[in-house]
N, C-alpha and C positions, 0 to 999 in steps of 0.2 A: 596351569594352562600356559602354553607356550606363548611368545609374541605370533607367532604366522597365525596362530589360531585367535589369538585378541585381534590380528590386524584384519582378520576374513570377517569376523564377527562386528567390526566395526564398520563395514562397507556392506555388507547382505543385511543386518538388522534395521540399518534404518532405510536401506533399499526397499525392505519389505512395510517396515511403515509408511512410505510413500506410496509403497502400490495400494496398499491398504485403505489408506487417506483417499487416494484418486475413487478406489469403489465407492468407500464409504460417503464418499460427498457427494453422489450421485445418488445415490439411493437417502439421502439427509439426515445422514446419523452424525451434525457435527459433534457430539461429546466424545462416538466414538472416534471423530476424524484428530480431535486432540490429544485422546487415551494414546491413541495408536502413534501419533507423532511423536510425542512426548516419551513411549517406549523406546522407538526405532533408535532414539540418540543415548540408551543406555548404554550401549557398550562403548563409546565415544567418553562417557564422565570415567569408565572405568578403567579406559585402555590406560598404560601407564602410570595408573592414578593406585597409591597404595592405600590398603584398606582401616578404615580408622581403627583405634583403640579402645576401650569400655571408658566413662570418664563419667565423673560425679557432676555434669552439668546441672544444675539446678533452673525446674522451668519457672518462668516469669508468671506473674498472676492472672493477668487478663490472656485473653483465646488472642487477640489481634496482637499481641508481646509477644507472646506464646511465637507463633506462627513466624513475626519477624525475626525472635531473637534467637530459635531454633535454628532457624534459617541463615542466620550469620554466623553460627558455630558451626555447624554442618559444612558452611562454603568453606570457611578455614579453615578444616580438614581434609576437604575435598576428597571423601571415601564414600561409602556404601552409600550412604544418606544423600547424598547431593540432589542425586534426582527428586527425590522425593520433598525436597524443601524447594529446589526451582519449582515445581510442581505445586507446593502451597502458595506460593508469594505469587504465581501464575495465576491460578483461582481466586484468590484475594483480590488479586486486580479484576478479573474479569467482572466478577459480580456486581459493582457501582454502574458498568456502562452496560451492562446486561438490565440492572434494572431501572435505570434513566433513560434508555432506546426507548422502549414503548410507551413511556406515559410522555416521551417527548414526540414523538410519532401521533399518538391521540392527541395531543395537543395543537399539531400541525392540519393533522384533519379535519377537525372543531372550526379553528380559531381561523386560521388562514388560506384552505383549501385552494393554496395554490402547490403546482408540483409540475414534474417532466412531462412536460406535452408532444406529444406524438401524434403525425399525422392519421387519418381514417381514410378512408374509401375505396378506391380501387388501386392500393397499394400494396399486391401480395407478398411480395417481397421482402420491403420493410415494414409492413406491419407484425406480417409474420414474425417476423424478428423481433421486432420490438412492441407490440402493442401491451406487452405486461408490464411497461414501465409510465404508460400514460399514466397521470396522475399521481403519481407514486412523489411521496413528499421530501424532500431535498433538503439543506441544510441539519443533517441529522448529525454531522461533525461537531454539532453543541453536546450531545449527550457525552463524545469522547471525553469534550474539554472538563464537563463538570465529570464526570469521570475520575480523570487526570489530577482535580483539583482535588475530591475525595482524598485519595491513596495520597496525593501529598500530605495531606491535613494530618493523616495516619502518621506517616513515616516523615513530620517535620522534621529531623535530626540529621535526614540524610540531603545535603546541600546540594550535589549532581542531581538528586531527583524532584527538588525543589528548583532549580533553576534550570531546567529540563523543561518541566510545566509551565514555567514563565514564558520560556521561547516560544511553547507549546502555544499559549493563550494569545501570547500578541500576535502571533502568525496566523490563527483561529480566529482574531479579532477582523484583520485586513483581508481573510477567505468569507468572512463574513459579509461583509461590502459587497463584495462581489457576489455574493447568492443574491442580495438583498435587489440589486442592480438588475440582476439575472430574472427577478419576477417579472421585468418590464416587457411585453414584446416588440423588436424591435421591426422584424418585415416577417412577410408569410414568403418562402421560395417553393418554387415551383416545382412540381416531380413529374416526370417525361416517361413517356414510354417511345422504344424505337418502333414505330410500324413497317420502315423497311425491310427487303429480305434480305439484307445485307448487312454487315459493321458499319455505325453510323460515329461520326467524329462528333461530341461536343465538350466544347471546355478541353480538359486533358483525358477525358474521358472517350472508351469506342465502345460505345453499345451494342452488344451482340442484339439480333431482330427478334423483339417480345420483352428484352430488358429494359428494368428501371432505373433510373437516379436523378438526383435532388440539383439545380439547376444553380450553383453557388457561385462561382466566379464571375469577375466583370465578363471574362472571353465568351463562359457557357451563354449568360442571358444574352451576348449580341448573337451568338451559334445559334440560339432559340429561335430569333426572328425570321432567321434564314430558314430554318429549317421546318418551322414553321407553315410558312408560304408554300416550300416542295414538298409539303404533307408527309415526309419522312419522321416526324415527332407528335406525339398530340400529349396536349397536358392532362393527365388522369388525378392531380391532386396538389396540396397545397400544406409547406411545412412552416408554424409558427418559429421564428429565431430569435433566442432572448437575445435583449441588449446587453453588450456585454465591457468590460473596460480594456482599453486597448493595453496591445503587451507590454509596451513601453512604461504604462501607469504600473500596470504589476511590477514589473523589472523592478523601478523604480520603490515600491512597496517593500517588494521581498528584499530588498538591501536592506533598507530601513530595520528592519527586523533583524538582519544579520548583525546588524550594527551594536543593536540590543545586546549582541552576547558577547562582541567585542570591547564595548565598555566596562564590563563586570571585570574581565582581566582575567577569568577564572579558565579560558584556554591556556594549554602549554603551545609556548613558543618554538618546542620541539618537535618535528616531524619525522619521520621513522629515521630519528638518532641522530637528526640532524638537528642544529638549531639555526630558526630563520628570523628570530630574531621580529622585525616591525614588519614582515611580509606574511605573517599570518594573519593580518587585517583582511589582504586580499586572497587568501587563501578562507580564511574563514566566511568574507560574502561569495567567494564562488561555489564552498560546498553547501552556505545554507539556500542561496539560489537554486543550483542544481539539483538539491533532493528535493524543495518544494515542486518545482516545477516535473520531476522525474515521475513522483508519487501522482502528481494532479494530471498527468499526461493518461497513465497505463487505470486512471480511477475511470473508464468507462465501460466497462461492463460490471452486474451484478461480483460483489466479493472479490474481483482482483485485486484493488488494492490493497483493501483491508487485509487478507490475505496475505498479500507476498510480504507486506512490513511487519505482519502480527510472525512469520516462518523466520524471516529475517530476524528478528529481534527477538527472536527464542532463542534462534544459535549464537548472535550475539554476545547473549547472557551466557550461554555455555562456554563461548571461547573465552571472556572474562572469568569466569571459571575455573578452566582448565590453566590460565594465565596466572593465576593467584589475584586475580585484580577485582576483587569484590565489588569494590564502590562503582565499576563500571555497569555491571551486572544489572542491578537494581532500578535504574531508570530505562533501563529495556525491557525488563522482565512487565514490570507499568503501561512503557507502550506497547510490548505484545500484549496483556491484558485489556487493556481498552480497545485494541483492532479487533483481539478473538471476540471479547464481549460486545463489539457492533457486529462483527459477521453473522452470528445468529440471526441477524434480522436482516442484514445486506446482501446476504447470498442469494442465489437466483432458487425461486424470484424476490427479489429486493421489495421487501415492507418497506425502504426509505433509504433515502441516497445520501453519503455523508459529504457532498458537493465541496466546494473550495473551501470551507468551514475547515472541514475534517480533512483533507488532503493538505491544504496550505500546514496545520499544525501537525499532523504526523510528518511531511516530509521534515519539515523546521526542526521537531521535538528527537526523529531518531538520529538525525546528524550530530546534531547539540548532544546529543548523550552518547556518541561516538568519540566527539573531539573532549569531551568532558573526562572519557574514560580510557581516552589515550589507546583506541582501539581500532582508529577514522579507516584504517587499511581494510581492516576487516568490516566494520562497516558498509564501504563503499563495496568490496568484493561483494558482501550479502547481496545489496541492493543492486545486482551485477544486471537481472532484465527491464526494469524499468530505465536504468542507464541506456543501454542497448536500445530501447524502443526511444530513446529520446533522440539518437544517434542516429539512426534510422528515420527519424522524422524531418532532424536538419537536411541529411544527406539529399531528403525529398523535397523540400523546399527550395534549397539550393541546385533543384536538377540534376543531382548525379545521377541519382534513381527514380523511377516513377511509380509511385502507389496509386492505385485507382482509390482506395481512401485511406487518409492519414487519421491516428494513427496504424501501427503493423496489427494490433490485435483487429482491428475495425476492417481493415486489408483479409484477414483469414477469415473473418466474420462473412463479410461480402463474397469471397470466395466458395464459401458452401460449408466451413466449419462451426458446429452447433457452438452457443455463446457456450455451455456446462464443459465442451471439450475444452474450448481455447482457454479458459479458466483454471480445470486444473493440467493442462500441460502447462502453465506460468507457474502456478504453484510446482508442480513437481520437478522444473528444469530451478528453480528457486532453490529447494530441499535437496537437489543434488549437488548444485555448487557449492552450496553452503557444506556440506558433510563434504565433499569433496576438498575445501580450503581447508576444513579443520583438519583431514587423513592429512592430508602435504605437511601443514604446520605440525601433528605430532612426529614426521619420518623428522623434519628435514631439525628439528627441534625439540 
């Protein structure tokens, strides 16, 4: 097989795994939507990659040895087998947070039957949209972590993915607070409808005449009173707002955290071939900031986030991989495992939401297993739209641009696009960047 024909077959195969993925998650066949992912990136392990040799490996005694140590000989060879051992150590992972979701989920229903509250009544709009998520119980980022904690207990030997988990859990710890914070209500705001027949101003908001929204800024509720009195609005309903800790507290948190992995020392002081020496202090709290917050930003609808980090961190592991860089691999392949193994149940409709629990520790845990694995480029590249969507949230805040709601997914939401659409075009503009970075990385290298 020639190269033109490895290089077509590298770009149409997992092209068609993504189109594949997109059906098949709509119709809810996620095993198939993994099968089929997990194929699409075959010819990706095999472009350039020469095909192993017969070899008297001798297999380990137990099925969990077995599994790992296969898997570490097959990477060092990087041939036929690859896929098929990323594909074990994927599954291995999955199954711990596959089977802690739901008895943590029963547990949430039982014991504390608190969860996402959404408003009722004459709100067709946003109930429509959202009323599958009333009640739906939150904090499910615990099952990640005991998860995470599992596979490490497994594979104690491998140090990047034991201190992966650590970052994982104290980030998981201080997302926990905040869920905890989050039960408290803190005001009901108010939801409007325009009765005029005209575009009505409130807040930053212009309601077309028959539209609703939720009454949130200081400007909206003085616009309310006014508007109020000219009988241009009338209040049709009424939305609980959790009490929540100011950004500033977070800010403050998620350094803290970054700090964690900054004392370990176990970062290289090297950045693509450069060395920076004492300035990776603040290189390392800006990227663990920015992916927490990236990840806990794009986590509002059903499976996006889960999702794009469990895609991300698939290919991750493959470009470590194809890199020769084993030890990177493996605290990815972990957190794509516990993201695929919560999506099962976070997908729409969401049995349980993995709130700042589970956002705060996957964005922490797939950084940290970036900079650990000396791979932070490609990491960051993977995690290319929840970047974008955080970038797009500044730009809005700061007035360059106007969202009628922040953030862009919640923008296209309110525009008329179903949450299942906006879901998988993130996934699948995800799946193409990522295969797209790796095609450039095999031309240009």
């Amino acid at each position: 097989m020639n190269q033109t024909l490895q290089g077509l077959m590298s770009v149409v195969a997992p092209a068609l795994g993504a189109l594949a993925m997109a059906v098949f998650s709509l119709q809810g066949a996620l095993a198939i939507d993994l099968v089929t992912a997990l194929l699409g990136i075959t010819p990706l392990l095999f472009y350039r990659i020469p095909q192993p040799r017969s070899s008297g490996h001798e297999a380990p005694a137990s099925v969990v040895a077995d599994i790992v140590e296969g898997a570490r000989y097959v990477m060092r060879q990087r041939g036929l087998f690859t896929l098929y051992a990323l594909t074990g150590l994927v599954v291995l992972t999955i199954m711990p947070t596959f089977a802690l979701t739901p008895l943590w989920t029963n547990f949430l229903y039982k014991y504390m039957r608190k969860g996402k509250q959404i408003r009722s009544g004459k709100t067709p709009v946003f109930t429509k949209l959202h009323k599958h998520k009333e009640g739906t119980p939150t904090m499910g980022g615990l099952a990640m972590l005991l998860g995470i904690l599992l596979i490490s207990c497994i594979l104690l030997t491998d140090e990047n993915l034991l201190l992966t988990a650590l970052i994982m859990i104290t980030a998981g710890i201080v997302g926990l607070f905040d869920d905890l914070i989050g039960l408290k209500i803190k005001e009901f705001q108010k939801v409007v409808r325009n009765l005029a027949s005209s575009p009505t101003i409130i807040g930053r908001l212009t309601l077309t005449p028959g539209e609703e929204a939720r009454v949130t800024t200081d400007k909206a509720k003085n616009d309310l009173k006014k508007l109020l009195k000219e009988k241009k609005v009338e209040v049709i309903g009424k939305v609980p707002i959790k009490n929540e800790v100011k950004e500033k507290e977070k800010i403050l948190a998620q350094i803290l955290v970054s700090l964690f992995l900054v004392i370990t020392g176990a970062v290289s002081s090297q950045v693509l071939g450069f060395q920076v020496g004492l300035f990776i202090i603040p290189v390392v709290i800006f990227g663990i900031v920015g992916s927490i917050n990236a990840v806990n930003l794009i986590d509002g609808m059903d499976g996006l986030a889960a999702g794009i980090v469990g895609i991300a961190s698939i290919f991750c592991a493959v470009f470590g991989l194809m890199d020769g860089n084993i030890t990177s691999s493996v605290p990815f392949i972990a957190i794509a495992g516990v993201s695929l193994g919560f999506l099962v149940f976070n997908r729409y409709p969401a049995s349980i939401f993995m709130g700042d629990t589970g956002s705060f520790a996957l964005g922490a845990g797939y950084i940290t297993a970036g900079f650990l694995g000396g791979i932070i480029y490609f990491a960051i590249i993977a995690l290319a739209i929840p970047i974008i969507s955080v970038m797009v949230s500044l730009m809005h805040r700061a007035h360059v641009i106007k969202l009628p709601v922040e953030p862009l997914h919640h923008t296209l939401h309110y525009k008329g696009l179903s949450e299942k659409k906006i879901v998988v075009i993130y996934w699948s503009m995800t799946l193409l960047i990522c295969i797209t970075a790796i095609y450039i990385y095999q031309i240009l290298w």
